[in-house]
C-alpha positions in Angstrom: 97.8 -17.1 89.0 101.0 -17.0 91.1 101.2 -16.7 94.6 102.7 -13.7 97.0 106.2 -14.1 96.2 106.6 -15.7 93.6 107.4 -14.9 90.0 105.5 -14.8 87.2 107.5 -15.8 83.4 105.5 -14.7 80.3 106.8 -16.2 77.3 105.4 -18.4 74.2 103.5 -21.5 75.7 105.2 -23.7 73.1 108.5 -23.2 72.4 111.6 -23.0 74.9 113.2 -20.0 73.1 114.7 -17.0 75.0 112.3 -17.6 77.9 114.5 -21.6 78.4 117.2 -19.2 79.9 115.1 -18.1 82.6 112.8 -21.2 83.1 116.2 -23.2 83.8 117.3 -20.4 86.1 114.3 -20.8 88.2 114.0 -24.2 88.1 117.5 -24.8 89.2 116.9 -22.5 92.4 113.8 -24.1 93.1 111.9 -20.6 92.6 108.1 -20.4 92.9 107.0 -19.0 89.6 104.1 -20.0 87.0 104.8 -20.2 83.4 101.7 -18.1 83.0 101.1 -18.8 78.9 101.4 -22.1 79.6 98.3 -22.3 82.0 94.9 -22.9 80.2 93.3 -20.4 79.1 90.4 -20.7 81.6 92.9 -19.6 84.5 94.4 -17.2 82.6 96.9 -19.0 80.6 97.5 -18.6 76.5 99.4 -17.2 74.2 96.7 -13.6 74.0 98.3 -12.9 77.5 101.2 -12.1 75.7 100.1 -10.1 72.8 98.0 -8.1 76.5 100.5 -7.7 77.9 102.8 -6.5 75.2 100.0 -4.1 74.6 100.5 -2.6 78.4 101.9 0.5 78.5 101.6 0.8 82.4 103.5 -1.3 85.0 107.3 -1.2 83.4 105.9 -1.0 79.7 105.7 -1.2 76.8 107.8 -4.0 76.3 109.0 -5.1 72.5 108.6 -9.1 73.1 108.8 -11.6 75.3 109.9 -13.4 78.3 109.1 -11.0 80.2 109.3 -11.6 84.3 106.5 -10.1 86.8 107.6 -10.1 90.6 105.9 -7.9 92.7 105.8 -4.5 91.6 108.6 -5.3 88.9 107.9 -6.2 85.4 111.0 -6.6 83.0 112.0 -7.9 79.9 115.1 -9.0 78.1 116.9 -12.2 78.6 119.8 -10.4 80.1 118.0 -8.3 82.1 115.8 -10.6 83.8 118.7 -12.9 84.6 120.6 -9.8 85.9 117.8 -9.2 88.4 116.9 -13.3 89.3 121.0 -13.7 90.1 121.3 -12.4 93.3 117.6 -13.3 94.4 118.3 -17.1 93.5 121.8 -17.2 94.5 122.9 -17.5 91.0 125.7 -15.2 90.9 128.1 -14.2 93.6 127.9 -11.4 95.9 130.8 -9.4 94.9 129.8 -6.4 92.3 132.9 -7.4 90.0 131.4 -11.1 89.8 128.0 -9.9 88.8 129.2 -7.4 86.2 131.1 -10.5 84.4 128.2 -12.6 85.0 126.1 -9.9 83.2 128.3 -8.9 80.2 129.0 -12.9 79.8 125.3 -13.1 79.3 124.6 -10.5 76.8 127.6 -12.0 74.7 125.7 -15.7 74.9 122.3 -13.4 73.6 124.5 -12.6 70.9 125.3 -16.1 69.8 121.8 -17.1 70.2 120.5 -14.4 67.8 123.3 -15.6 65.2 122.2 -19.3 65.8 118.5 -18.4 65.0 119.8 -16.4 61.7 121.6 -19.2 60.8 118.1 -20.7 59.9 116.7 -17.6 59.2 119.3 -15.4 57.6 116.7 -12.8 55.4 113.5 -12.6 58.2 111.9 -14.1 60.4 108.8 -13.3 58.8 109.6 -15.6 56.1 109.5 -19.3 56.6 112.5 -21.4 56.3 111.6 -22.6 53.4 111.6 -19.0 51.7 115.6 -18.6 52.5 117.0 -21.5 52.0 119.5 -20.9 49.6 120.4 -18.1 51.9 120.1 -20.5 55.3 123.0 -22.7 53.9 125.3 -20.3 53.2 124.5 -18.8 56.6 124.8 -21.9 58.2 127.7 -23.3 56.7 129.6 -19.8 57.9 127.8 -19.8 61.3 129.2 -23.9 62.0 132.6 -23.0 60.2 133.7 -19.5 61.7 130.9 -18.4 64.8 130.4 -21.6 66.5 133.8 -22.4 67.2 134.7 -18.4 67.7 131.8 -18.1 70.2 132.4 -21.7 72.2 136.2 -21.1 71.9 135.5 -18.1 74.0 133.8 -20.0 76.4 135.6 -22.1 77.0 138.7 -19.6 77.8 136.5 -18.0 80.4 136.3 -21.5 82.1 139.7 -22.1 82.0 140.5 -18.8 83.2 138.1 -19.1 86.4 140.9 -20.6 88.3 138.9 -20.3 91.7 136.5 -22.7 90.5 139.3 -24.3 88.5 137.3 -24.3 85.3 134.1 -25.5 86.5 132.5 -22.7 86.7 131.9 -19.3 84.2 131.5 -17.0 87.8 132.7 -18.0 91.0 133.0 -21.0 92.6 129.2 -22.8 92.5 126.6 -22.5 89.7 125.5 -19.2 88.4 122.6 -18.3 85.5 126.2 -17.9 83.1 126.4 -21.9 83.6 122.7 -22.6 83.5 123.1 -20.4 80.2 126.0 -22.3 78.8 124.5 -25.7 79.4 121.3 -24.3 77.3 123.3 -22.9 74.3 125.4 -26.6 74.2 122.5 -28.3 74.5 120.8 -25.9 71.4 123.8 -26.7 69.1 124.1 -30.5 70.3 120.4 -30.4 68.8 120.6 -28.1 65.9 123.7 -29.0 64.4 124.9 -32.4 66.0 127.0 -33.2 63.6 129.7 -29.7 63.6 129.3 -30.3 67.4 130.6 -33.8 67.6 134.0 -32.8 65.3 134.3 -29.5 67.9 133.9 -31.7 70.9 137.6 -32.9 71.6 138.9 -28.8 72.0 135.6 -28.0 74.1 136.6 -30.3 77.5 135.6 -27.8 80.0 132.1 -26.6 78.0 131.7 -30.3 77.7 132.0 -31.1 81.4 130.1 -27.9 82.0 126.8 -29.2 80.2 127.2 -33.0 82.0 127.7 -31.5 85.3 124.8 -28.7 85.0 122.7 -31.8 83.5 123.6 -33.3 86.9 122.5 -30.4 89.3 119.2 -32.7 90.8 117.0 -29.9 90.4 118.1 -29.2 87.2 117.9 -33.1 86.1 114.2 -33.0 87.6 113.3 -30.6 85.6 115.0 -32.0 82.3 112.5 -35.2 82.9 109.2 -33.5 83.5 106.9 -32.2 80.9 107.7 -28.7 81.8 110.9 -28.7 79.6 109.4 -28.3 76.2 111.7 -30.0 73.5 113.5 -28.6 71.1 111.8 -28.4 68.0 111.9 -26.7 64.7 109.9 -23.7 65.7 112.5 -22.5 68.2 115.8 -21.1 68.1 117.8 -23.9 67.8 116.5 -26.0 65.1 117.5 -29.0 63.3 117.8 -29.4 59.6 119.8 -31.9 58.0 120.7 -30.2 55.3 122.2 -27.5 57.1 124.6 -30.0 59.1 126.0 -32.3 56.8 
């Protein structure tokens, strides 16, 4: 299992979902951690250490899903929360407590726009296939590409241009903070899922745009990218692509 010091990310072994945010957080801080469901079973790796652990009412707990992040004596979930607690550690967020705030309520408004991507797939449960809603999933979708995307990345894309320390380059600050790392994911989600609304929003998105290429260029960030241990996209995670939804 993990070593003293390091962290430990539990989250579905086959999907990036919520737990990509904190994976590329780590990665691009060059973190110890061990993607623990992803670790055979035999050294204590599946997806029934989730369902355990979500069973746990000791240690932090219980917990309602999923990634949850073990270091030390803390055990947290929520995307938001964990990335709240990795900032400062990783030196993903600046110092200052009026940074950090930003960097926090930035985060929970990009968990917003990742729960209205997945119910743009899924708009009546997620207990239902896709193929139980679909009626519903292009009505959702075509309102999601036509009215939330652009909302959503329009905001974005104000808050870079109004970081005029960093002189757009950056969400927070003046380097590369989990906001970016979380920006680059949520581009990179749509640039997958719906390629083809993304390619007609491109030319008013220059600073999200440049944002994604020059997080893609961070070299830890880009090692990572290439090695098995960034699952692809696929349609069992948020971001999914069906053609029919992005004509």
């Amino acid at each position: 299992m993990a070593t003293p010091g390091s962290y430990e990310l539990f989250y579905w072994p086959s999907i990036q979902g919520r737990g990509e945010f904190v994976r590329l957080a780590l990665e691009a801080a060059g973190a110890p951690y061990v993607d623990v469901a992803r670790l055979p079973a035999e050294k204590g790796g599946g997806a029934k250490v989730l369902t355990a652990l979500l069973a746990e009412t000791s240690g932090g707990g219980p917990f309602f899903a999923p990634p949850i992040l073990r270091h030390g004596a803390v055990t947290l979930s929520q995307t938001g929360a964990i990335l709240q607690y990795l900032g400062p550690r990783l030196g993903l967020v600046p110092d200052d407590e009026a940074s950090r705030l930003k960097a926090n309520h930035l985060q929970l408004t990009i968990s917003d726009f990742v729960l209205e991507a997945h119910d743009a797939h899924h708009p009546i449960a997620s207990s239902l296939y896709y193929d139980d809603q679909k009626p519903e999933a292009s009505r959702r979708a075509d309102l999601f590409v036509k009215n939330r995307i652009p909302k959503y990345f329009g905001y974005f894309e104000r808050v870079l241009e109004s970081n005029t320390a960093a002189d757009g380059h950056h969400a927070v600050g003046v380097a590369l903070s989990y906001v970016d790392l979380s920006l680059f994911q949520i581009m990179s989600g749509v640039g997958y899922a719906f390629p083809r609304a993304l390619a007609r929003m491109t030319s008013k998105l220059p600073r999200l745009v440049a944002l994604q290429e020059s997080v893609a260029a961070v070299p830890a960030v880009a090692a990572y990218l290439a090695s098995p241990r960034r699952i692809p996209f696929s349609e069992h995670g948020i971001f999914r692509h069906y053609p029919e939804l992005d004509p």
